[in-house]
BADODREN-630502 format. One record per residue: z, x, y of N, C-alpha, C, O in turn. Coordinates in pm, whole numbers, plus 50000, padded with zeros to 5 digits. Atoms other than C-alpha are relative to their C-alpha. Layout:
BEGIN
ZXYZXYZXYZXY...
# end
This chain:
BEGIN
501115001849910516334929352114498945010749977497795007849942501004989650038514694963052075499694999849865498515000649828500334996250199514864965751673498914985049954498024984349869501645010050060512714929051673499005003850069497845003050028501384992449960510704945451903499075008449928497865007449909500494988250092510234975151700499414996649887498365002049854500555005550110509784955051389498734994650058497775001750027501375007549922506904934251582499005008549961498195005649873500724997150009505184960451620499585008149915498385009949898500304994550123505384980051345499504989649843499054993749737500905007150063504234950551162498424997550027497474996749949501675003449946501044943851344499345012449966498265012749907500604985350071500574983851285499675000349908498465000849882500045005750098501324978150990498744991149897498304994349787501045010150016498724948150951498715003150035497744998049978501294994149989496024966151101499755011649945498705017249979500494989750046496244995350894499364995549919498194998549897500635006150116495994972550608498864993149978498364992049866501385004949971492914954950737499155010850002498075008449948500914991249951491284987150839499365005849815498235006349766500104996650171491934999950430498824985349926497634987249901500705009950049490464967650294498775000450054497944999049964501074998149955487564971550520499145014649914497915014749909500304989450012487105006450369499874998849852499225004849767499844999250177488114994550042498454989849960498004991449847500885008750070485064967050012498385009050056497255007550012501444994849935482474990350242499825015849968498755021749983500434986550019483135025950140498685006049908498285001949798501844992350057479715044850031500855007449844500615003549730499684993750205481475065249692501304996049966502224993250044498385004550034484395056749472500885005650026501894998650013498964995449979486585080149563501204997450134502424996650153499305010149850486885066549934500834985849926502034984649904499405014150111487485030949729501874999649967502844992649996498764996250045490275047949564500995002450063502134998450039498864994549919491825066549847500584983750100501754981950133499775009449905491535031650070500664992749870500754983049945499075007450070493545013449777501105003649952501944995849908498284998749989496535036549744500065004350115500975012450129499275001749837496755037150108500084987950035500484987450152499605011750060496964998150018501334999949937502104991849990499104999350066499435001949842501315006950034502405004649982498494994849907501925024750083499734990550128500764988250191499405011649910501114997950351500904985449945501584976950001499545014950032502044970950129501605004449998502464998450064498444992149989505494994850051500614997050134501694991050132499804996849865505724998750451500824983150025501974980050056499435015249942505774957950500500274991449944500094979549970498665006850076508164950550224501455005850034502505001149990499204989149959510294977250377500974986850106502054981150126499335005949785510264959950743500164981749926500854975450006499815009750014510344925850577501474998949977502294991350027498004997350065513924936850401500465001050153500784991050217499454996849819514934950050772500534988950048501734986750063500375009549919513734918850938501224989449923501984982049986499215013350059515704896250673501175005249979501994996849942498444997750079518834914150582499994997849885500934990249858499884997850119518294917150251499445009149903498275012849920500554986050048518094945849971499354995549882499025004749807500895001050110516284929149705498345004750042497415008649972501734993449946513014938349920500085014049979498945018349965500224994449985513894968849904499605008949846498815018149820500375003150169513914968249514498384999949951497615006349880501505004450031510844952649514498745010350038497715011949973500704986449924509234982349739499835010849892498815017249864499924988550123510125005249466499324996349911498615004449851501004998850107508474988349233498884999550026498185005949948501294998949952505444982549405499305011949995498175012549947500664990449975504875016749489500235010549844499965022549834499564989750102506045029349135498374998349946497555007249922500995002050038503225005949032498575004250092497715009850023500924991949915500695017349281499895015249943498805016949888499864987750043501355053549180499005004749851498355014849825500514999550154500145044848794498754992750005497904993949916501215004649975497555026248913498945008550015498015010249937500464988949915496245051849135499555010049869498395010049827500254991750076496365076748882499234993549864498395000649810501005004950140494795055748565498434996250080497445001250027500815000249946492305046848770498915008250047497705006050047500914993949967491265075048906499735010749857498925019849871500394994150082491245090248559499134994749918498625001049826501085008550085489015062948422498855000350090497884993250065501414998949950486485072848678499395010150012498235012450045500574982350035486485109448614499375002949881498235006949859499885000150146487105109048254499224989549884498864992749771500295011350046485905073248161500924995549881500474987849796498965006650060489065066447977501255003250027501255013850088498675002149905492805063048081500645005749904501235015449953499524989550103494195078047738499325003549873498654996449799500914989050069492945105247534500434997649867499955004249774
# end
């Protein structure tokens, strides 16, 4: 009773962080905001593959979390070195 509660709302949290990022990610004024609002994309998306595993009883989500955020991580970082640097390897 409480733990679908808890999930509830930590999804909708959840869901409005990720709206708030996307808002930030299509309206921010310099790229670096851009950047920061798309790997903070990328630990909400972690967050509500997390609570999805929870919610379902199952650990392949939680698999999948890992890779998400491995890939987020390399993203993040090529990215932001192709906007410093203007190329991703030297």
């Amino acid at each position: 009773m409480i733990l679908s509660w808890a999930l509830d709302y930590a999804t909708l949290a959840i869901a409005l962080a990720m709206g708030l990022c996307g808002w930030r990610l299509l309206r921010g004024p310099h790229m670096p905001d851009r950047i920061l609002a798309l790997d903070t994309m990328y630990v909400n998306v972690v967050a509500l593959v997390i609570l999805l595993g929870v919610r379902w009883h199952t650990a392949i989500l939680f698999e999948a979390a890992l890779i998400v955020a491995m890939l987020g991580f390399v993203g993040t970082v090529a990215l932001s070195r192709y906007v410093t640097r203007g190329d991703v390897i030297e």
